[in-house]
Wavefront OBJ file of the C-alpha trace (Angstrom):
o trace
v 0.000 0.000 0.000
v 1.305 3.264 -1.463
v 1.899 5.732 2.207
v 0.353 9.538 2.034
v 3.269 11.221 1.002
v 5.545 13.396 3.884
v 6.810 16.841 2.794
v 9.648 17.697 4.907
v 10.858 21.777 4.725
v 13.877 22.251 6.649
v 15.687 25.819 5.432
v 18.885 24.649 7.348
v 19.218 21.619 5.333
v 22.463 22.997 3.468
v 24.313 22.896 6.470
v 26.082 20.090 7.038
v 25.897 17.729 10.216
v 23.570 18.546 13.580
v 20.499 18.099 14.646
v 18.953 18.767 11.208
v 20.542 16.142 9.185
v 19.949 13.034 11.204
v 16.550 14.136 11.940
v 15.995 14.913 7.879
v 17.575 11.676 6.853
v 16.202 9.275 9.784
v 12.723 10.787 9.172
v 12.700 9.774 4.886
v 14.011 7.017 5.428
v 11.209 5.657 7.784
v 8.486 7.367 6.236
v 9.365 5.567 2.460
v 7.330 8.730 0.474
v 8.807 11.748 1.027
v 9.797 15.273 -0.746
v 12.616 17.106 1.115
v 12.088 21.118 0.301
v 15.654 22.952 0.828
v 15.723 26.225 -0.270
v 19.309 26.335 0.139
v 20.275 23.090 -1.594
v 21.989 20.198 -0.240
v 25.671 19.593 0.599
v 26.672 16.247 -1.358
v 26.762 13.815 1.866
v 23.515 14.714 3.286
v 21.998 14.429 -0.704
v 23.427 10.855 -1.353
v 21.650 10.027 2.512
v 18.602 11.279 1.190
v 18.586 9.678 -2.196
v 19.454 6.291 -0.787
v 16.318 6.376 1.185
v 14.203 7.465 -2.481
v 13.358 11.205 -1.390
v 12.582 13.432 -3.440
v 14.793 16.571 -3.359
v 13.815 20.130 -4.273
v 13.133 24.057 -3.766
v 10.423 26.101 -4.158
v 8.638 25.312 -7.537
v 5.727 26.742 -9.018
v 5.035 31.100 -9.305
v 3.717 31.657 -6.591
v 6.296 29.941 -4.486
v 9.502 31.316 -6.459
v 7.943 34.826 -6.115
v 8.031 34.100 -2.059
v 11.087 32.863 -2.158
v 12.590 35.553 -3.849
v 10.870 37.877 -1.566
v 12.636 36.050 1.164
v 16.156 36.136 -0.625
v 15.874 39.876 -0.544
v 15.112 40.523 2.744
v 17.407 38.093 3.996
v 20.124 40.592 1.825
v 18.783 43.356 3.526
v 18.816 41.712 6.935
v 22.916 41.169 6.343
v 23.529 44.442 4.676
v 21.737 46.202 8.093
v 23.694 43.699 10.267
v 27.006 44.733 9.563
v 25.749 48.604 8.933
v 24.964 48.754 12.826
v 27.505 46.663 13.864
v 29.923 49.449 13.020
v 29.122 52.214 14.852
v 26.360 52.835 18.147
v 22.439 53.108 17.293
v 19.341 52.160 19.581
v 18.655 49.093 20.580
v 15.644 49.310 18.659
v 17.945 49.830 15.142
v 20.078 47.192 16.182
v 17.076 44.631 16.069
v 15.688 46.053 12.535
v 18.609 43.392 10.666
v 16.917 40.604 13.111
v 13.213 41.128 12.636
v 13.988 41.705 8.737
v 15.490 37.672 9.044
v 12.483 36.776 10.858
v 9.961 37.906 7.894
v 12.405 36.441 5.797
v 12.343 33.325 7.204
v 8.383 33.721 7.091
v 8.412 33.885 2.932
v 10.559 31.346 2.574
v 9.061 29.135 4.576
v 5.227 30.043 3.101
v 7.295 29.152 -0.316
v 8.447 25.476 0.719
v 5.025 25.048 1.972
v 2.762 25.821 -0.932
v 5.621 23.963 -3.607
v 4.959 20.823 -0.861
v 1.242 21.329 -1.784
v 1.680 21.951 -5.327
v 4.126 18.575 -6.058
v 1.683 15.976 -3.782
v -1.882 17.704 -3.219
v -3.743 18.038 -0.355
v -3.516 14.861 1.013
v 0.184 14.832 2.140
v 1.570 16.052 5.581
v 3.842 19.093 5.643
v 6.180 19.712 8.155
v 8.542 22.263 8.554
v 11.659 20.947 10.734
v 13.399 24.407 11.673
v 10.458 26.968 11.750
v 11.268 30.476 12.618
v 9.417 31.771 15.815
v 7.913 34.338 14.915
v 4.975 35.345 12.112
v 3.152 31.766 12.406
v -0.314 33.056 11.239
v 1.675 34.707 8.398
v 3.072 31.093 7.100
v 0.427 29.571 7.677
v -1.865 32.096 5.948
v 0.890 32.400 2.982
v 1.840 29.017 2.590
v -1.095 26.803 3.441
v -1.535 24.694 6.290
v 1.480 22.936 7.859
v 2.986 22.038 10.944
v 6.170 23.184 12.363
v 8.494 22.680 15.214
v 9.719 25.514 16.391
v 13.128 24.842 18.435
v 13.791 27.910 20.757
v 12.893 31.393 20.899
v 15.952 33.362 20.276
v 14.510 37.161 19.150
v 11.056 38.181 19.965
v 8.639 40.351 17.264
v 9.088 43.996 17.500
v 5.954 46.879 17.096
v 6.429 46.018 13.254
v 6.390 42.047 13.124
v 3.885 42.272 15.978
v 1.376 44.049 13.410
v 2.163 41.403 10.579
v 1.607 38.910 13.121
v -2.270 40.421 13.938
v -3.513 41.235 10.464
v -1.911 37.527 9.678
v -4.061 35.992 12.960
v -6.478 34.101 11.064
v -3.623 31.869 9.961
v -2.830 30.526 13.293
v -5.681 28.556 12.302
v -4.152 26.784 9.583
v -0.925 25.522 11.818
v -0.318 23.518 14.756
v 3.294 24.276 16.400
v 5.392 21.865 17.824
v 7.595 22.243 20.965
v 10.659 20.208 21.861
v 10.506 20.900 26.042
v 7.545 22.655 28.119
v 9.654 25.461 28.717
v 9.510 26.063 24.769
v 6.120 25.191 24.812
v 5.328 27.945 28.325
v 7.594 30.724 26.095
v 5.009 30.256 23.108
v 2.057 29.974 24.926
v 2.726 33.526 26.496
v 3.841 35.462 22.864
v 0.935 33.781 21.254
v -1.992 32.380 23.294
v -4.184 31.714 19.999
v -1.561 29.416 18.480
v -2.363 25.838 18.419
v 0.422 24.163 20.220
v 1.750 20.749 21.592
v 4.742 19.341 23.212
v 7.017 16.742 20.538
v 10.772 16.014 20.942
v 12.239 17.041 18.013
v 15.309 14.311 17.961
v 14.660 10.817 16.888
v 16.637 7.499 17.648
v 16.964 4.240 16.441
v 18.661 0.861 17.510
v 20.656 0.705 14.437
v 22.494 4.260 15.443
v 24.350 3.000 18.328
v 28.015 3.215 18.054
v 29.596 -0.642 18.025
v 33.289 -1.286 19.529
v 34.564 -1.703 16.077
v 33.576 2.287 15.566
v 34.854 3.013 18.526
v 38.555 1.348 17.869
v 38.162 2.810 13.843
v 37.411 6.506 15.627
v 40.348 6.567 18.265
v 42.866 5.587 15.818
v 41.704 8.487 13.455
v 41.987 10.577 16.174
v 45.102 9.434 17.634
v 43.696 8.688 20.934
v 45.311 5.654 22.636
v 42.898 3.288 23.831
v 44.046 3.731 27.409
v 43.539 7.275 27.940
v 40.063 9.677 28.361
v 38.612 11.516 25.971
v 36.096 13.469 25.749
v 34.112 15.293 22.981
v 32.116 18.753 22.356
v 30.275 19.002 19.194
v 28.993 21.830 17.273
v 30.880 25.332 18.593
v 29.920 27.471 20.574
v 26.916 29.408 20.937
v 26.216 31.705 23.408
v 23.902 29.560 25.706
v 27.143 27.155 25.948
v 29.280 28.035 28.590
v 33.158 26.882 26.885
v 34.767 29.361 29.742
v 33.769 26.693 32.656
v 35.043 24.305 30.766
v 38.378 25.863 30.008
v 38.690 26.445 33.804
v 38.191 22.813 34.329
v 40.612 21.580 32.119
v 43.039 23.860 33.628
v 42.842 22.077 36.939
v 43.905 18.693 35.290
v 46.636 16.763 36.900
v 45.676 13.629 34.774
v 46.189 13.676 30.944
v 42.548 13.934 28.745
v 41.921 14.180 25.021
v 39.361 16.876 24.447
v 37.754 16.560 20.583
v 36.141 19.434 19.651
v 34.040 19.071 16.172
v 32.005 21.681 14.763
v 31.477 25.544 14.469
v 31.697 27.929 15.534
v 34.919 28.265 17.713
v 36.629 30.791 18.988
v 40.112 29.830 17.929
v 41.860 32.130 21.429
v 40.205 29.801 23.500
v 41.237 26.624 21.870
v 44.849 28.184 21.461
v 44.424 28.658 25.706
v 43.216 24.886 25.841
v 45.749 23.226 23.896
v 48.884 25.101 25.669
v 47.461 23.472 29.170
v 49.616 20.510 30.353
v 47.592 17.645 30.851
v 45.193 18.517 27.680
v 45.372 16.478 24.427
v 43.461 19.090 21.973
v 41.776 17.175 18.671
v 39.783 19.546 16.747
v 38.054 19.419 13.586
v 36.667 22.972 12.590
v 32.960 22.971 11.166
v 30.812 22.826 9.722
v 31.450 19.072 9.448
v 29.263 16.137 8.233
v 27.498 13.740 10.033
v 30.106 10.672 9.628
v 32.649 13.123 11.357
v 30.293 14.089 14.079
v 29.314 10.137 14.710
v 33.039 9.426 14.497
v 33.724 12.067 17.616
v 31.893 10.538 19.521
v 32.618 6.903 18.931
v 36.352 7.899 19.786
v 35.519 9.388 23.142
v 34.919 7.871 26.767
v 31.790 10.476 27.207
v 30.139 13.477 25.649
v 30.595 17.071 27.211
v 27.575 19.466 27.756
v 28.000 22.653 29.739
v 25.766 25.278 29.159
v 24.634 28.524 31.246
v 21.873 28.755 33.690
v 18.127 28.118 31.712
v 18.983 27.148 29.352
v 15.680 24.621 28.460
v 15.397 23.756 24.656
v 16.151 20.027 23.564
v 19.524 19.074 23.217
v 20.503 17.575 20.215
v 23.821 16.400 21.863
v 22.453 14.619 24.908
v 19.676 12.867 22.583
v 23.260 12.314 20.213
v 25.106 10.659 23.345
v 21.563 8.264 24.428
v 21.208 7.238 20.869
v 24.794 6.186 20.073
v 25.104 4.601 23.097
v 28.156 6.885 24.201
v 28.430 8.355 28.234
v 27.131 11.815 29.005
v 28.751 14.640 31.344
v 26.398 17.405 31.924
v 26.064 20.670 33.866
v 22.671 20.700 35.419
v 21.586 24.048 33.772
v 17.618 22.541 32.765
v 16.078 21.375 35.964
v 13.681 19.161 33.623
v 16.577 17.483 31.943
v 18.340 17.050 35.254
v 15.755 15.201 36.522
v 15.340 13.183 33.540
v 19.328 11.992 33.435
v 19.151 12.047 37.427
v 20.021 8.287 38.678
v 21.495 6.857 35.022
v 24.602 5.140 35.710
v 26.008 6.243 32.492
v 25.443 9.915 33.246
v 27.649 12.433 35.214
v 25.800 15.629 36.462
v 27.857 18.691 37.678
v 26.665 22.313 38.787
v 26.325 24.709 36.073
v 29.367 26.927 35.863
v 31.314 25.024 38.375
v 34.586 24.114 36.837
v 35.901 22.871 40.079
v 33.104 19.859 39.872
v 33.308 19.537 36.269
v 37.440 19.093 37.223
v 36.423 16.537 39.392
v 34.332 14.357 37.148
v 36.970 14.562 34.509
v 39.776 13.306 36.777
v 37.531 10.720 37.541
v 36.900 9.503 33.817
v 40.192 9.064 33.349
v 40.386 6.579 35.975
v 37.629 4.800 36.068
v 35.457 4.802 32.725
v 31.562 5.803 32.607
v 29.187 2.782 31.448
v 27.274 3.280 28.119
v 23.707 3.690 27.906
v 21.369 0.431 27.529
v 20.393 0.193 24.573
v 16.452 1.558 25.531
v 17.675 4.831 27.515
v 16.743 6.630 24.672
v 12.776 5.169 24.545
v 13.353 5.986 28.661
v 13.982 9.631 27.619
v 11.113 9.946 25.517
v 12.918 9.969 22.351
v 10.965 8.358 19.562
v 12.192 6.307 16.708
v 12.088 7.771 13.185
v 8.830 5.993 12.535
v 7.481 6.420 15.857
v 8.026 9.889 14.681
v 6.335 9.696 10.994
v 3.449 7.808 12.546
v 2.641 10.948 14.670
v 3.604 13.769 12.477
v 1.541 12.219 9.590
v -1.628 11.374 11.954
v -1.432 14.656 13.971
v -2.129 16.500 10.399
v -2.140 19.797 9.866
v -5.762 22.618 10.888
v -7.935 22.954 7.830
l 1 2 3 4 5 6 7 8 9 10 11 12 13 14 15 16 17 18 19 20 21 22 23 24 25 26 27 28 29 30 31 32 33 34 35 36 37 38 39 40 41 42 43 44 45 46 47 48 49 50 51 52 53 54 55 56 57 58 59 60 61 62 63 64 65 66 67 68 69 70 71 72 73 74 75 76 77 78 79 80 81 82 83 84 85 86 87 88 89 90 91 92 93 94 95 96 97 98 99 100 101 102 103 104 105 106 107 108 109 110 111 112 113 114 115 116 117 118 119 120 121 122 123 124 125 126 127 128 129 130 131 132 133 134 135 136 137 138 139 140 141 142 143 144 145 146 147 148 149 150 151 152 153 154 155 156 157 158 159 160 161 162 163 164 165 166 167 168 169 170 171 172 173 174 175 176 177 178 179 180 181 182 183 184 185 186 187 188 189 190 191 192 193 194 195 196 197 198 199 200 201 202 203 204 205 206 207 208 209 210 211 212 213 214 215 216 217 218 219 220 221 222 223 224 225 226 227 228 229 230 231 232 233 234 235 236 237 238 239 240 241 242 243 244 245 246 247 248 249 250 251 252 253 254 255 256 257 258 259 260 261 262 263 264 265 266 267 268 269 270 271 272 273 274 275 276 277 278 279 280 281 282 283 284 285 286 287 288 289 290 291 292 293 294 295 296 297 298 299 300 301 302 303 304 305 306 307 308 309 310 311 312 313 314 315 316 317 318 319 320 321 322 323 324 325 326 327 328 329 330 331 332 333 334 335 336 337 338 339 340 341 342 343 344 345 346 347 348 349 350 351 352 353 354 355 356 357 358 359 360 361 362 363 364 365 366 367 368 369 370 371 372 373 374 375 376 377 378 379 380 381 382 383 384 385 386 387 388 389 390 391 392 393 394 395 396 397 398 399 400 401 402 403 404
């Protein structure tokens, strides 16, 4: 029996490794009838994923869509342009947001664009989801591009008097979308900018038994790396970002007395602070600047003794690197900065919790890993999480629907 086709929109899809990719690929791949919408293209790994699982790949198609798009493209110039016009010399706050809530409608057109092609290549009957909405202007998609659903991630830059006008004379399409949270903080954050929106709480990430890491990777990975099988490692992926906190983590690794490989994979970096890291004593510095695939991110972490997560105080969207660590089966060290995912990880054997911003503690555990080795997950701590599976994940998405 032929399965409703799955349109899957994710604008970030032409960067390379993260969150998005796996998610993208593991999602076509168990749904069987898919179109992936990029309207950035592809890099050439995650396109030969996609095509091995028969996905369709395209952008926006059609007039109407194009037109959208292109209306996006230009803003999204604009948007740059005003960034580094402000950036140069002081202006209100206010004039310093105008670059960000120009990306925002941007995002908005572009999105509307993938949405309607979705429609226009499969008809009504197929689900369309957008992976990495923007969070802001949801009527506007929805009322532009046709009915949809989309997970919005975090809320990073809230509507000014501008946006928040769009986002009124747009209301009517709230109707046509339902928004998906990753956490209940995410969800709570919504909730309170838009109280009309149709909302529920999904996890984002997805993981399957055939993603965990095997001994063979793990022997492969260290000798890339040129880790020795008898010392620690340990790995953080994907830059930094300012809700990551890399300057309790330098602090800690300056209170080694015990040698430990540290494998940093991803962007962006600040190159100082790696120069700082790899002139301390008992640090063995690997890095591999981003943006990187995915085989490069899964062969990080089957090279180190546990995954490294330190971020600031709050912090409460879904992390993509602790779902990474469950799903591969690799050990987790994390700061305790989301009381919701403490409690979650709280009591796993395979888990190492530390105060948020406490380098000291974070010291501590490291010292320790180097002595005595951190279990791996069981193979179900991921289900235990509340992760799905990829078609755990399809099932929902494509029986949740979209509004009419």
């Amino acid at each position: 029996m032929t399965t409703t086709p799955l349109i899957l929109v994710e604008p970030g899809a032409h960067r390379p490794g993260g969150h998005r990719e796996h998610a993208l690929t593991a999602l076509a791949a168990a749904h069987g009838n898919t179109v992936v919408i990029a309207p950035y293209g592809v890099p050439g790994e995650t396109r030969t994923a996609l095509e091995g699982t028969g996905a369709r790949i395209t952008g926006p198609a059609g007039a109407l869509p194009a037109l959208l798009a292109a209306a996006g493209t230009y803003t999204a110039k604009l948007a740059a342009y005003g960034r580094r016009a402000f950036a140069s010399r002081r202006w209100p706050d206010a004039v310093c947001r105008l670059p960000h809530q120009v990306t925002m409608l941007s995002r908005c057109l572009v999105e509307a664009a993938c949405v309607r092609t979705g429609r226009r290549l499969t008809g009504p009957a197929a689900t369309v989801v957008v992976l990495s909405a923007s969070e802001a202007l949801h009527g506007a998609a929805g009322l532009l591009g046709g009915p949809h659903l989309r997970f919005v991630h975090e809320l990073v830059t809230t509507e000014d008097t501008v946006l928040r006008t769009l986002g009124r004379l747009a209301r009517r399409g709230e109707r046509r979308v339902t928004v998906l949270a990753p956490t209940d903080a995410v969800r709570d954050d919504l909730a309170a900018r838009f109280p009309r929106l149709p909302l529920q709480v999904r996890p984002f990430a997805v993981a399957d038994p055939g993603d965990r890491l095997t001994d063979a990777d793990r022997r492969r990975a260290r000798e890339a790396f040129g880790v020795p099988s008898h010392e620690a490692a340990v790995c953080l992926v994907g830059g930094w970002w300012p809700y990551k906190d890399p300057g309790a983590v330098g602090a800690a690794l300056a209170r080694l007395d015990v040698p430990v490989h540290v494998l940093v994979v991803g962007g962006p970096a600040t190159h100082h602070l790696l120069k700082t890291w790899a002139a301390l004593p008992h640090v063995r510095l690997h890095t591999r600047p981003g943006p990187v695939p995915e085989t490069l991110i899964r062969q990080a972490y089957a090279a180190c003794d546990a995954a490294l997560v330190a971020r600031h105080p709050g912090v409460a969207k879904e992390s993509g690197l602790v779902v990474d660590a469950v799903r591969l089966g690799v050990p987790l060290i994390c700061s305790d900065h989301d009381p919701a995912l403490t409690k979650a990880l709280a009591g796993n054997d395979w888990v190492r919790l530390f105060p948020t911003g406490d380098s000291a503690a974070l010291a501590d555990v490291l010292r320790d890993l180097a002595w005595s080795p951190l279990p791996r997950p069981a193979a179900g701590a991921a289900a235990d999480l509340g992760v799905p599976t990829a078609a755990g994940q399809t099932a929902f998405l494509t029986h949740l629907k979209e509004p009419s």
